[in-house]
Jmol script that loads the backbone (N, CA, C; Angstrom):
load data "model"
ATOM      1  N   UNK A   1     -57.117  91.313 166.617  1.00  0.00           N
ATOM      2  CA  UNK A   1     -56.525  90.594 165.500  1.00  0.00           C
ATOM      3  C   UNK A   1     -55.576  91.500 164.716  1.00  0.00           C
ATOM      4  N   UNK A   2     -56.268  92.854 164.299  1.00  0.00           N
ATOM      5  CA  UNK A   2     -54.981  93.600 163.855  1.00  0.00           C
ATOM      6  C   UNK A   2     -53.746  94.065 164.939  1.00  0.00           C
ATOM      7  N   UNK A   3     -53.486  93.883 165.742  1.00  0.00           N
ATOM      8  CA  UNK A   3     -52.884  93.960 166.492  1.00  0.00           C
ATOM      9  C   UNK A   3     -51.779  92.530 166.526  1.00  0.00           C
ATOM     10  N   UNK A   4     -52.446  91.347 165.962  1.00  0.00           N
ATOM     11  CA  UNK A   4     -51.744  90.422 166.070  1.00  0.00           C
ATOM     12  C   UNK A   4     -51.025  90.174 164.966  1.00  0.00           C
ATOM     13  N   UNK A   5     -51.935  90.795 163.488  1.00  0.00           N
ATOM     14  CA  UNK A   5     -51.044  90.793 162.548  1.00  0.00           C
ATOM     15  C   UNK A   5     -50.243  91.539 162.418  1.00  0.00           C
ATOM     16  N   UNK A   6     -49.903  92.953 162.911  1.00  0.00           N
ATOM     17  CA  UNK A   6     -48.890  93.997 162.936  1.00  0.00           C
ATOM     18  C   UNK A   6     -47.998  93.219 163.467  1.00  0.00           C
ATOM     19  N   UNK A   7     -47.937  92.274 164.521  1.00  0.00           N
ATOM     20  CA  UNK A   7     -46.980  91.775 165.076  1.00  0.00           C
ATOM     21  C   UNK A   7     -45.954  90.857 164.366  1.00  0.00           C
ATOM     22  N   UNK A   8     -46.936  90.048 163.514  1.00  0.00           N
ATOM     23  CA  UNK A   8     -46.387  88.964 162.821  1.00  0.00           C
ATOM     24  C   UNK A   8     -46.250  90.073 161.441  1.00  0.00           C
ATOM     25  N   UNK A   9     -46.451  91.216 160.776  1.00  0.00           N
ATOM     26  CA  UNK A   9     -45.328  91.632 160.222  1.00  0.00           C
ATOM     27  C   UNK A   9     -44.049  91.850 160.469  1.00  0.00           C
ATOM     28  N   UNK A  10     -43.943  92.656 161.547  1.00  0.00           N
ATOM     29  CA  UNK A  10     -43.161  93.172 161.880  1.00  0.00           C
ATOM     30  C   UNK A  10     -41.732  92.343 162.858  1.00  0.00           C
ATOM     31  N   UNK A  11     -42.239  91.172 162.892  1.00  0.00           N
ATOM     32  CA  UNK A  11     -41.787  90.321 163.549  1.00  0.00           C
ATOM     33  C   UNK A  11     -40.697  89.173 162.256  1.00  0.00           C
ATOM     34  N   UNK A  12     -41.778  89.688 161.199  1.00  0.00           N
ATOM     35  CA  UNK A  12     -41.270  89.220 159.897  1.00  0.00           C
ATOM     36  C   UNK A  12     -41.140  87.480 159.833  1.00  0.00           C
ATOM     37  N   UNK A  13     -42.299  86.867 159.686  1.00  0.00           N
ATOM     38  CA  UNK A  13     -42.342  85.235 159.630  1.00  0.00           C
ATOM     39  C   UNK A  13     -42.787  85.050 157.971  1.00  0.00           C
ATOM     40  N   UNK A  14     -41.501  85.267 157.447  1.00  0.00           N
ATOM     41  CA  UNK A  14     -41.343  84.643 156.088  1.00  0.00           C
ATOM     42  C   UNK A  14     -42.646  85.820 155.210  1.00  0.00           C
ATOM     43  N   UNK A  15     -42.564  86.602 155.658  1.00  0.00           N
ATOM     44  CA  UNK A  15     -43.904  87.372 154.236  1.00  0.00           C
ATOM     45  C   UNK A  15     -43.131  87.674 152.836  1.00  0.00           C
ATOM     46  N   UNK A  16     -41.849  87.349 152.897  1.00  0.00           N
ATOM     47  CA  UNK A  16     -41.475  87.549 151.729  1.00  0.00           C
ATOM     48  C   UNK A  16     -41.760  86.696 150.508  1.00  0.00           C
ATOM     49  N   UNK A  17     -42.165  85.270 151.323  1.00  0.00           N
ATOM     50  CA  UNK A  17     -42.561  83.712 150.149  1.00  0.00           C
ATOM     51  C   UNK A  17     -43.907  83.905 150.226  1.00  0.00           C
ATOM     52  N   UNK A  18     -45.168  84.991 150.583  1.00  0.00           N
ATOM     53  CA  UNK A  18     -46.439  85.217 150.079  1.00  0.00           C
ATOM     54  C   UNK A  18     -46.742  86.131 148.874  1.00  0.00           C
ATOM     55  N   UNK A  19     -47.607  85.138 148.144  1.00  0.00           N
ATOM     56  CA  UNK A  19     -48.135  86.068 147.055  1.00  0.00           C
ATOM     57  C   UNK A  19     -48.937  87.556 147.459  1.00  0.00           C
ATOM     58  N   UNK A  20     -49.097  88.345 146.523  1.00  0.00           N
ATOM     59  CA  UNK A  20     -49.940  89.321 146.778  1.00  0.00           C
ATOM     60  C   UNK A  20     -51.145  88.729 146.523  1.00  0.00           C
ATOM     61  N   UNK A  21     -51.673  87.902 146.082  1.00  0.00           N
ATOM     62  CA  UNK A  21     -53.587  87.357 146.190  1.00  0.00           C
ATOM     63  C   UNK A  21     -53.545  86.847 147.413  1.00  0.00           C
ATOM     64  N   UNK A  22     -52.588  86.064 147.854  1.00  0.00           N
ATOM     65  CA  UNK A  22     -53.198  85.428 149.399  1.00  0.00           C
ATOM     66  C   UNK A  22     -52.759  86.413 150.070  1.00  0.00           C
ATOM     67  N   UNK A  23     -52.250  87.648 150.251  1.00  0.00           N
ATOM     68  CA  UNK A  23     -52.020  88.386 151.348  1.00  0.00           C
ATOM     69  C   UNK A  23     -53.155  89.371 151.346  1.00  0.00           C
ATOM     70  N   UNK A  24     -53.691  89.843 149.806  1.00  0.00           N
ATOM     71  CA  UNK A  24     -55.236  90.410 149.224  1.00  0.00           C
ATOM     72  C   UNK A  24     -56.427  89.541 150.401  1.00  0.00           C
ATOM     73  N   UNK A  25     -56.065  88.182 149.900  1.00  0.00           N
ATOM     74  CA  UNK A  25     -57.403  87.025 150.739  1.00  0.00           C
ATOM     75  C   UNK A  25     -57.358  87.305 151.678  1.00  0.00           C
ATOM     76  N   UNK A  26     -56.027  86.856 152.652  1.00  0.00           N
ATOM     77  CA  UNK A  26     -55.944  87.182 154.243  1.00  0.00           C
ATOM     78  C   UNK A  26     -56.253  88.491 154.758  1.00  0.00           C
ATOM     79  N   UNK A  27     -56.315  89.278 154.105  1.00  0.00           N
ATOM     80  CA  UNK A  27     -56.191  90.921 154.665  1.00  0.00           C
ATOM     81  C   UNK A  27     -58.281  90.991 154.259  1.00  0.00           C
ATOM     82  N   UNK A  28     -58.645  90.515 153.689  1.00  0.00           N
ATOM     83  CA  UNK A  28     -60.229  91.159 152.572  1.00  0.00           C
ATOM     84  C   UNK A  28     -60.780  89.840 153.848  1.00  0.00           C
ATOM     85  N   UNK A  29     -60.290  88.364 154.062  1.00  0.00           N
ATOM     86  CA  UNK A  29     -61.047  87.614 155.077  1.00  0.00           C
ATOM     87  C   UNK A  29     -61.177  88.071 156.263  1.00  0.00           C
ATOM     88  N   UNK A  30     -60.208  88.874 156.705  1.00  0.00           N
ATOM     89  CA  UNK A  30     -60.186  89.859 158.207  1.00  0.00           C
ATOM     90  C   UNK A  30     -60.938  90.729 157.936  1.00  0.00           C
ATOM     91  N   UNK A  31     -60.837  91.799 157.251  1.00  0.00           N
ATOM     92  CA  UNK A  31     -62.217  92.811 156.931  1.00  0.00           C
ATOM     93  C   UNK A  31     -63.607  92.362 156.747  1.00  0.00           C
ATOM     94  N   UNK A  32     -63.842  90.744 156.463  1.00  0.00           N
ATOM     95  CA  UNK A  32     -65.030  90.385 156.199  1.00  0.00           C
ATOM     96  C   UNK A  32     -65.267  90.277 157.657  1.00  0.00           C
ATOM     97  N   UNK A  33     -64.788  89.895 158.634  1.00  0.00           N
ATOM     98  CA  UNK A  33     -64.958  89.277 159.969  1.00  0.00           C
ATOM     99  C   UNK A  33     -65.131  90.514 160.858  1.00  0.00           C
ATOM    100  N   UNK A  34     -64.715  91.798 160.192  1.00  0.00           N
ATOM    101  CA  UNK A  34     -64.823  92.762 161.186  1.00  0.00           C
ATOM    102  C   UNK A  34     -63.697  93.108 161.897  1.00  0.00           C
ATOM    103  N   UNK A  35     -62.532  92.469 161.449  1.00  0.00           N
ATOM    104  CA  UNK A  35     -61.662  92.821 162.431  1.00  0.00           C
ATOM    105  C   UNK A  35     -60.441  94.077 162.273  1.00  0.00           C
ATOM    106  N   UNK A  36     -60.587  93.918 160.437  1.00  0.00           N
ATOM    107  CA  UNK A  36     -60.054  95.388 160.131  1.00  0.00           C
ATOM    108  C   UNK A  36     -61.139  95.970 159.482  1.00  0.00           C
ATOM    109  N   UNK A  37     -61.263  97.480 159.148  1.00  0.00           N
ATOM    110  CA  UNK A  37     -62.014  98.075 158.382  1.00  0.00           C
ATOM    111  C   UNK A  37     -61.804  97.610 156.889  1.00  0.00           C
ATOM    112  N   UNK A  38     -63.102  97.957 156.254  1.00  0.00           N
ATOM    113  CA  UNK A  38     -62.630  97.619 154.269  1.00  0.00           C
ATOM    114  C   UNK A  38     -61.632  98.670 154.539  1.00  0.00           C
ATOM    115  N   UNK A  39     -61.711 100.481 154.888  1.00  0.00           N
ATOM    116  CA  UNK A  39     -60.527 101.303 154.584  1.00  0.00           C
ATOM    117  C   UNK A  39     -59.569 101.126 154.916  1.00  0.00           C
ATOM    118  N   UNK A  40     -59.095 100.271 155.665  1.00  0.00           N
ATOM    119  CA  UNK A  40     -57.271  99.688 155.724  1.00  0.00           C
ATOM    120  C   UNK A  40     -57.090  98.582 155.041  1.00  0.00           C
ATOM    121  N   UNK A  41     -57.891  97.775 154.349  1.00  0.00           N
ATOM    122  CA  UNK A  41     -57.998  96.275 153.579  1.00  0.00           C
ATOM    123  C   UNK A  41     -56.265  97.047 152.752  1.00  0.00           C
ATOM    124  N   UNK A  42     -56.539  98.009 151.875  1.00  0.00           N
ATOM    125  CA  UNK A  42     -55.231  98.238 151.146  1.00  0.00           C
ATOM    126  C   UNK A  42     -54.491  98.578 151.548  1.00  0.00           C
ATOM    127  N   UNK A  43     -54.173  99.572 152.304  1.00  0.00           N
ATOM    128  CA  UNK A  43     -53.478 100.175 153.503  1.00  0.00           C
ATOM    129  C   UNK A  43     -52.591  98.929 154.195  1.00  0.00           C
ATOM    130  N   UNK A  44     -52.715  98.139 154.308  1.00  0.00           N
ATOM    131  CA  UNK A  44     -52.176  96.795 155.441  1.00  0.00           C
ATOM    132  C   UNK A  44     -51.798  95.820 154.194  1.00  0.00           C
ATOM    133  N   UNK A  45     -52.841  95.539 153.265  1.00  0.00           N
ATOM    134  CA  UNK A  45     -51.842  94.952 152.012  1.00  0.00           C
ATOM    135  C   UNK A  45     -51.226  95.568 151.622  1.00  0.00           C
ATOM    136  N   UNK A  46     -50.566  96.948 151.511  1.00  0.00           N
ATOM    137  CA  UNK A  46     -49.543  97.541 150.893  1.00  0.00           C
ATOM    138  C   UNK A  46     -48.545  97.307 152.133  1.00  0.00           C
ATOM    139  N   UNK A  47     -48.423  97.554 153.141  1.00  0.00           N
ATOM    140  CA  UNK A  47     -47.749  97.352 154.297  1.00  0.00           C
ATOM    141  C   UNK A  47     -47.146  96.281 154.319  1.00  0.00           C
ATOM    142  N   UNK A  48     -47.701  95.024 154.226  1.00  0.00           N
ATOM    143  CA  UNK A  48     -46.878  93.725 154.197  1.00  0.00           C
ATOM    144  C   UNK A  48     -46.392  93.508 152.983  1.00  0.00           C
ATOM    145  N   UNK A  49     -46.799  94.335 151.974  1.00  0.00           N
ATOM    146  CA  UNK A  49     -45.775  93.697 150.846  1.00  0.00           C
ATOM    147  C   UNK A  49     -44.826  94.169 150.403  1.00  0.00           C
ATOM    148  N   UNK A  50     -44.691  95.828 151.341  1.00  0.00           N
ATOM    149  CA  UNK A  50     -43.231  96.281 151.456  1.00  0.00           C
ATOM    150  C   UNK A  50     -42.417  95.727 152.711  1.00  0.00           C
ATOM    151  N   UNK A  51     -43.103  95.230 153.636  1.00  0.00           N
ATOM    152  CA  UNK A  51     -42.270  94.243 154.777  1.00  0.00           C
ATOM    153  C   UNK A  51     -41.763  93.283 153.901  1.00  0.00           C
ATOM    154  N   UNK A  52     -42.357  92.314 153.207  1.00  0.00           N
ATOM    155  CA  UNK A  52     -42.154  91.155 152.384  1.00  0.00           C
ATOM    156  C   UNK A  52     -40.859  91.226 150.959  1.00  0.00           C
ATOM    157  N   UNK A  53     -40.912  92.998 150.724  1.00  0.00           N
ATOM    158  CA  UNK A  53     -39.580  93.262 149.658  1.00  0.00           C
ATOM    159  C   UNK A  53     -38.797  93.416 150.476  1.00  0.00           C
ATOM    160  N   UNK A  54     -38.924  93.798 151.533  1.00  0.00           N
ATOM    161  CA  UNK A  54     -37.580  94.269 152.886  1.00  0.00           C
ATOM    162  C   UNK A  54     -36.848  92.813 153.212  1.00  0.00           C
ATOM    163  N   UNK A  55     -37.570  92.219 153.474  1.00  0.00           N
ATOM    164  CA  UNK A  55     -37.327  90.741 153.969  1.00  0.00           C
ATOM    165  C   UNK A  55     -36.596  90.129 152.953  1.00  0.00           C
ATOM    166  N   UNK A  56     -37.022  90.454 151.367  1.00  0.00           N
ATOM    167  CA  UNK A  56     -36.388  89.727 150.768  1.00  0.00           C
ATOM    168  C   UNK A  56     -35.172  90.105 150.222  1.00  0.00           C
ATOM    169  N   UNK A  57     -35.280  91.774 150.462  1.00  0.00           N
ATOM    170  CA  UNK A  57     -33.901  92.610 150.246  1.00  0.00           C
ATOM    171  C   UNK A  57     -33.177  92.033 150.943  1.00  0.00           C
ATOM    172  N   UNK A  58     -33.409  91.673 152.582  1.00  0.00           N
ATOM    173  CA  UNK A  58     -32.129  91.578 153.300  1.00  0.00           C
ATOM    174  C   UNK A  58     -31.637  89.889 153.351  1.00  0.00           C
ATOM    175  N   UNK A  59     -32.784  89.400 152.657  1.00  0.00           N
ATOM    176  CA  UNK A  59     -32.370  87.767 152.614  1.00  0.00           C
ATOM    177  C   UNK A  59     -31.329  87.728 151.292  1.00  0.00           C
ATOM    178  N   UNK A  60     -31.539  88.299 150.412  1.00  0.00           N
ATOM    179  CA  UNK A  60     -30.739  87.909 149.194  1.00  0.00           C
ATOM    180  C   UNK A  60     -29.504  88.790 149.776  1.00  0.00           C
ATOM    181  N   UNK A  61     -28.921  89.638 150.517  1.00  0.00           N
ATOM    182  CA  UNK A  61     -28.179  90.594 150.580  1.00  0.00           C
ATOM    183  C   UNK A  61     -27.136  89.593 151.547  1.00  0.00           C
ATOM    184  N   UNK A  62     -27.776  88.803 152.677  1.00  0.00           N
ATOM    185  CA  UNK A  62     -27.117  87.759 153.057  1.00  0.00           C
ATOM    186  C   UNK A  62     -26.960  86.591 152.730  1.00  0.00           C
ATOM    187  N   UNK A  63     -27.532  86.358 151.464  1.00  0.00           N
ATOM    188  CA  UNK A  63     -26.865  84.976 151.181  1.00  0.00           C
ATOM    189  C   UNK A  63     -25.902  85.598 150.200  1.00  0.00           C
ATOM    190  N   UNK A  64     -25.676  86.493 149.617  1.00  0.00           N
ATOM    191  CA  UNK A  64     -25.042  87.205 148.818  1.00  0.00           C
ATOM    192  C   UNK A  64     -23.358  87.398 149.913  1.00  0.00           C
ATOM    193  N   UNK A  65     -23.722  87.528 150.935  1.00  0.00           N
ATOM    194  CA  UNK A  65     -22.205  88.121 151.545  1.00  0.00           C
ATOM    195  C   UNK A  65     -22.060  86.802 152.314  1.00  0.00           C
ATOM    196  N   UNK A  66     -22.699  85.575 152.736  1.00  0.00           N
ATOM    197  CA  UNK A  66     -22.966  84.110 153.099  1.00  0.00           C
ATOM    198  C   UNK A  66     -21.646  83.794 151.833  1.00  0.00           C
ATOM    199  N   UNK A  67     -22.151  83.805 150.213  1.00  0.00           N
ATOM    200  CA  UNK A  67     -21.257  83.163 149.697  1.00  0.00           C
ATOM    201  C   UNK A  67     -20.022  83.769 149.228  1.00  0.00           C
ATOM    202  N   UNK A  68     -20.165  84.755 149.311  1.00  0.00           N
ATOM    203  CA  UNK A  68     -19.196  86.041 149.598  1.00  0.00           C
ATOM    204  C   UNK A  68     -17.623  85.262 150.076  1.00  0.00           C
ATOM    205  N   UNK A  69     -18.192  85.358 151.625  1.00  0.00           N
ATOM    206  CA  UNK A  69     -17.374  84.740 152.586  1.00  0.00           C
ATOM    207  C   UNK A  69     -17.008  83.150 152.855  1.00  0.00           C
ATOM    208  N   UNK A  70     -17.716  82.440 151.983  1.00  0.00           N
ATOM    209  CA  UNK A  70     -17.619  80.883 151.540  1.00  0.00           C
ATOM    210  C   UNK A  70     -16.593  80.780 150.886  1.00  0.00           C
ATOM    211  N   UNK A  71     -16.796  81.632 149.109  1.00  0.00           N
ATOM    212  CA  UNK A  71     -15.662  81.623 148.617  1.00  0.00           C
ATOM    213  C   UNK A  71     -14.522  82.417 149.016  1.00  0.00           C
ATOM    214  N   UNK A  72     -14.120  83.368 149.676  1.00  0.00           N
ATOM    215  CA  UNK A  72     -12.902  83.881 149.843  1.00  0.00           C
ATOM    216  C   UNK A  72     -12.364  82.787 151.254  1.00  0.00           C
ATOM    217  N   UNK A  73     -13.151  82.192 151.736  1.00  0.00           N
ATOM    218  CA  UNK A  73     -12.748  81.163 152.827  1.00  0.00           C
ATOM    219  C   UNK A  73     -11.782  79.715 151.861  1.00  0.00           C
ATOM    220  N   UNK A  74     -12.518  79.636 150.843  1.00  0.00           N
ATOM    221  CA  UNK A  74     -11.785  78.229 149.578  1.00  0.00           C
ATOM    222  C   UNK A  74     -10.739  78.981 148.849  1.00  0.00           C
ATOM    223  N   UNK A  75     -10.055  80.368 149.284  1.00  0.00           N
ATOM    224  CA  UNK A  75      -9.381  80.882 148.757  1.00  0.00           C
ATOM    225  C   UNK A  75      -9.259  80.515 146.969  1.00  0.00           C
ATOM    226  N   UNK A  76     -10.436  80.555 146.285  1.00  0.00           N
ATOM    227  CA  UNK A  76     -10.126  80.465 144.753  1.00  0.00           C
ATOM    228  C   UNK A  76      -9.780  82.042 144.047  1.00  0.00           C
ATOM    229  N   UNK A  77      -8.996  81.494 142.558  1.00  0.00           N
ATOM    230  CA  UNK A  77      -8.657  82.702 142.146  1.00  0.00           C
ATOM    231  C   UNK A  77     -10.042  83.304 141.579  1.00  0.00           C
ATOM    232  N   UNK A  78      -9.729  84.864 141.233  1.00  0.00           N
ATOM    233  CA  UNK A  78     -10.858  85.298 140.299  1.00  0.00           C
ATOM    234  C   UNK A  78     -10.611  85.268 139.539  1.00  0.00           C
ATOM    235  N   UNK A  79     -12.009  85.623 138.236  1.00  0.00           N
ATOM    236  CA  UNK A  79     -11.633  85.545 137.152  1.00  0.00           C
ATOM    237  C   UNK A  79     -10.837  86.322 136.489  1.00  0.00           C
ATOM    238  N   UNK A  80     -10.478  87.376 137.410  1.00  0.00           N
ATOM    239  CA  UNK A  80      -9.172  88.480 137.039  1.00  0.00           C
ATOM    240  C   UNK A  80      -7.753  87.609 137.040  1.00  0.00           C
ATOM    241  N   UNK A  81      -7.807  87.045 137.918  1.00  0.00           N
ATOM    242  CA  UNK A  81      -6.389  86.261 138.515  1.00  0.00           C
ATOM    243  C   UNK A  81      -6.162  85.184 137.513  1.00  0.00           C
ATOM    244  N   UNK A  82      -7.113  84.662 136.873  1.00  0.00           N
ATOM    245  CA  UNK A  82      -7.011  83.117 135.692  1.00  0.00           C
ATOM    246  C   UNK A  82      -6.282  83.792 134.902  1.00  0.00           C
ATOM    247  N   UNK A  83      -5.268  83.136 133.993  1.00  0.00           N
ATOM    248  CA  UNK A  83      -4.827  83.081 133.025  1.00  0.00           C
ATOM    249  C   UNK A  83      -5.464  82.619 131.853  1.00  0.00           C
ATOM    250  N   UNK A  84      -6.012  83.337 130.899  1.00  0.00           N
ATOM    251  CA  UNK A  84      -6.176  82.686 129.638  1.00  0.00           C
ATOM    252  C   UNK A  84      -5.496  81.370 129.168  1.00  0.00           C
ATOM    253  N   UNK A  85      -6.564  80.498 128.090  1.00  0.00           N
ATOM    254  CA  UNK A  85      -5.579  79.426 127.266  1.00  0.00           C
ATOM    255  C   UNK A  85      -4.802  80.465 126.617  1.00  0.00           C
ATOM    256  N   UNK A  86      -5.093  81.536 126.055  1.00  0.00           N
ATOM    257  CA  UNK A  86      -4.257  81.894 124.800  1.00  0.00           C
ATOM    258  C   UNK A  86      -2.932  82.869 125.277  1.00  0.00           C
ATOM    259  N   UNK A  87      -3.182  83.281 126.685  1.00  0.00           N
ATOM    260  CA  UNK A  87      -2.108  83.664 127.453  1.00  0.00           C
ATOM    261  C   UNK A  87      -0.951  82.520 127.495  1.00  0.00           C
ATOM    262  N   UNK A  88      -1.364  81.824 127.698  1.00  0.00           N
ATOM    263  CA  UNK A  88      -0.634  80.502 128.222  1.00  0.00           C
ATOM    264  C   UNK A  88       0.131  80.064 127.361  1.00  0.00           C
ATOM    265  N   UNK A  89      -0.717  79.909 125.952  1.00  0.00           N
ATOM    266  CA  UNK A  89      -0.072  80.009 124.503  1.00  0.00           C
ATOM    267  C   UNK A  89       1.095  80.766 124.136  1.00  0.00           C
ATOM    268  N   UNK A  90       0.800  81.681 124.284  1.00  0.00           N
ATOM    269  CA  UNK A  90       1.652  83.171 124.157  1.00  0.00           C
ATOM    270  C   UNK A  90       3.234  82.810 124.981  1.00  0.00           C
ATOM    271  N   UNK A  91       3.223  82.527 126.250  1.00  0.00           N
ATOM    272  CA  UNK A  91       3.695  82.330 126.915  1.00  0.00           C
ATOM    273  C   UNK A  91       4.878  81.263 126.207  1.00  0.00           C
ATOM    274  N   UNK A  92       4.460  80.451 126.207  1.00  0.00           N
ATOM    275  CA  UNK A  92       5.264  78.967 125.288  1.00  0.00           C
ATOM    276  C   UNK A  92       5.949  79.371 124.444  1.00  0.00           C
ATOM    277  N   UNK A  93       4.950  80.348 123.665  1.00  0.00           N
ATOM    278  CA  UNK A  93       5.784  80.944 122.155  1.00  0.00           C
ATOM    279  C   UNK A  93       6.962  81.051 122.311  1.00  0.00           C
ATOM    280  N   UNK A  94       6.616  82.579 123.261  1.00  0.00           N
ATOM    281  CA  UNK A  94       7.494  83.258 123.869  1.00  0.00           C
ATOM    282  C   UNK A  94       9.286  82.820 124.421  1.00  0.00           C
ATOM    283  N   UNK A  95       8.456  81.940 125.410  1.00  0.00           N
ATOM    284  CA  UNK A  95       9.631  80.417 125.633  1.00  0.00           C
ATOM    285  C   UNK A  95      10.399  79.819 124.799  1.00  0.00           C
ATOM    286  N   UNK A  96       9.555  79.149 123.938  1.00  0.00           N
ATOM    287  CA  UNK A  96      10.079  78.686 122.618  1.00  0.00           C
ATOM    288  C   UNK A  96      11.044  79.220 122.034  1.00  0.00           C
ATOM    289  N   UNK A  97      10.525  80.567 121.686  1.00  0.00           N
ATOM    290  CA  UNK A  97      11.846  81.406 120.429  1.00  0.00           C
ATOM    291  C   UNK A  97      12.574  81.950 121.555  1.00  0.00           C
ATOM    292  N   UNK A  98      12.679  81.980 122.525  1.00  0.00           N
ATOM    293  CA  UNK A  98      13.651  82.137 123.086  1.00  0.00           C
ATOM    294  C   UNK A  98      14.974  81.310 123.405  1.00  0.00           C
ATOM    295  N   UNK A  99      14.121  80.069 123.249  1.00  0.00           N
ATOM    296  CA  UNK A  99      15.650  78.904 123.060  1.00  0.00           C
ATOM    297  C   UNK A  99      15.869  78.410 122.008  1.00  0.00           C
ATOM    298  N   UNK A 100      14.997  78.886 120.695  1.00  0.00           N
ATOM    299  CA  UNK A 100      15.610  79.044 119.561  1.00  0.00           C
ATOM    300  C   UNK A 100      16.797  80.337 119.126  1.00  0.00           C
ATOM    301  N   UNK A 101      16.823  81.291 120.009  1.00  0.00           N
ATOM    302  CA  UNK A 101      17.436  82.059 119.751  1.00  0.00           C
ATOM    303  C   UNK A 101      18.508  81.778 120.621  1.00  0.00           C
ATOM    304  N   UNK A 102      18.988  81.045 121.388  1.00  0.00           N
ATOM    305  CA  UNK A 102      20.035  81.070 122.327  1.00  0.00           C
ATOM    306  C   UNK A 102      20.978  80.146 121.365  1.00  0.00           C
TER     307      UNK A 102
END
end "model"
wireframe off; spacefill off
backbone 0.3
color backbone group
């Protein structure tokens, strides 16, 4: 059985959407059964719940470059590239007294 759960860490089937009490339960119900020792009960819950931050490092890291590449695909401007209202304003002024002055 530990052999089967190393697998399914490492294989990585979603441990990132488990709490630490049910991964505590699942890991303390296998030690009750004999199949891990109590001395790895923590040892193996610490293990999957740095698999489970890994997993979720690299999930947010790709939906992160997912929308990344969404928006530069809709070619929108950034918010560097927008023009202010009060730019815009400025602008008119600008315009303005200029064909008051002509």
């Amino acid at each position: 059985m530990k052999d089967l759960l190393e697998k399914i860490i490492n294989i990585g089937l979603g441990v990132f959407a488990i709490s630490k009490e049910k991964v505590e339960k699942f890991v303390n119900e296998l030690a009750e059964k004999g199949e891990i020792s109590k001395n790895e009960v923590q040892e193996m819950v610490n293990k999957i719940m740095e698999k489970g931050e890994e997993q979720r490092k690299e999930l947010n890291d790709y939906i992160a470059k997912q929308v990344e590449n969404i928006l530069n695909k809709m070619n929108l401007a950034t918010k560097s590239e927008v023009i202010s209202e009060e730019r815009i304003r400025e602008i008119i002024r600008e315009e303005l007294s200029k064909q008051k002055n002509e």
